[in-house]
C-alpha positions, 0 to 999 in steps of 0.5 A: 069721844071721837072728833071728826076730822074733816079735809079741811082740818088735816090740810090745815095741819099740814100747811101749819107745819110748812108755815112755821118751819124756817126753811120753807118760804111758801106753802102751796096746795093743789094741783103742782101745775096751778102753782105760780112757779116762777113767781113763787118765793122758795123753797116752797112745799106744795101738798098734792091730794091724791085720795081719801079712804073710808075705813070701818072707823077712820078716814086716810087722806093721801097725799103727795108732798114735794119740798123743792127750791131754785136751782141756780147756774154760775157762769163764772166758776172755773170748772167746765162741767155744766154740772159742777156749775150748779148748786144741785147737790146742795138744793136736794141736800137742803130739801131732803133735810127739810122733807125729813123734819115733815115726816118727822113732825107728821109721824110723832111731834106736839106740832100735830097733836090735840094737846100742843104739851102732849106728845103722846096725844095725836090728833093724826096718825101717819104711815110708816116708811116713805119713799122720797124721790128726787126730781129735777124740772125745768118749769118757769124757773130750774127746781129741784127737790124731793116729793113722797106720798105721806097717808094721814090716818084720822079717827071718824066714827061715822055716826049716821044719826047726825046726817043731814037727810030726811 
């Protein structure tokens, strides 16, 4: 039998995966400039709808996910580049790193499947082979991180005989 998955449902799953993990503080949904960016708590994981995809016997949500966190400048270090008196390399390592455990989590994990003790029962099925970006923006405050698209491939069936119409 197939369960229905509606938008709501997957965005709960993906939120749910950057609510638990420990490396990511807050976790945002929607348009990237509604988001409070110099209020926020970092790092934050903000998930970006892009399209939904009605195929013969399944539904592909597409989203953009960015995993960014604060850049910070020191005044005091000795250098005298302006970029080895940032943590930038540090904040795309720690970024890409928890990008990567997402993907992972998304593509094959008993986080994401019906059955929490099974892993080979997913509710969600996702594309193979994103691309991660990095990006570095002044907003209210200095982030940087990455952003990848990530398509999330649920099972619906369609069924015309449950349609609210007279």
């Amino acid at each position: 039998m197939i369960n229905n998955k509606t938008y709501h449902n997957v965005v709960d799953t993906i939120t749910s995966i950057g609510d638990k993990h420990q490396q990511i503080t807050t976790v945002t949904v929607g348009d990237l400039w509604d988001v409070d960016l110099e209020n926020t708590k970092y790092p934050l994981m903000h998930v970006n709808p892009t399209s939904v995809q009605a195929n013969e016997s399944s539904l592909v949500f597409n989203f953009q996910i960015f995993i960014m966190d604060l850049v910070s400048i020191k005044n005091d270090w000795t250098t005298s580049t302006a970029l080895n008196k940032t943590n930038e390399s540090e904040v795309l390592s720690d970024c890409l790193s928890n990008s990567i455990d997402i993907i992972g989590i998304l593509r094959h994990s008993k986080y994401q499947s019906q059955d929490m003790n099974d892993i080979d029962a997913p509710i969600y099925f996702t594309s193979v082979g994103q691309t991660l970006e990095p990006f570095t923006e002044r907003f209210d405050n200095d982030v940087t991180g990455w952003v990848f698209s990530v398509s999330v491939e649920a099972e619906n069936d369609f069924q015309t005989c449950t349609i609210p119409v007279d």
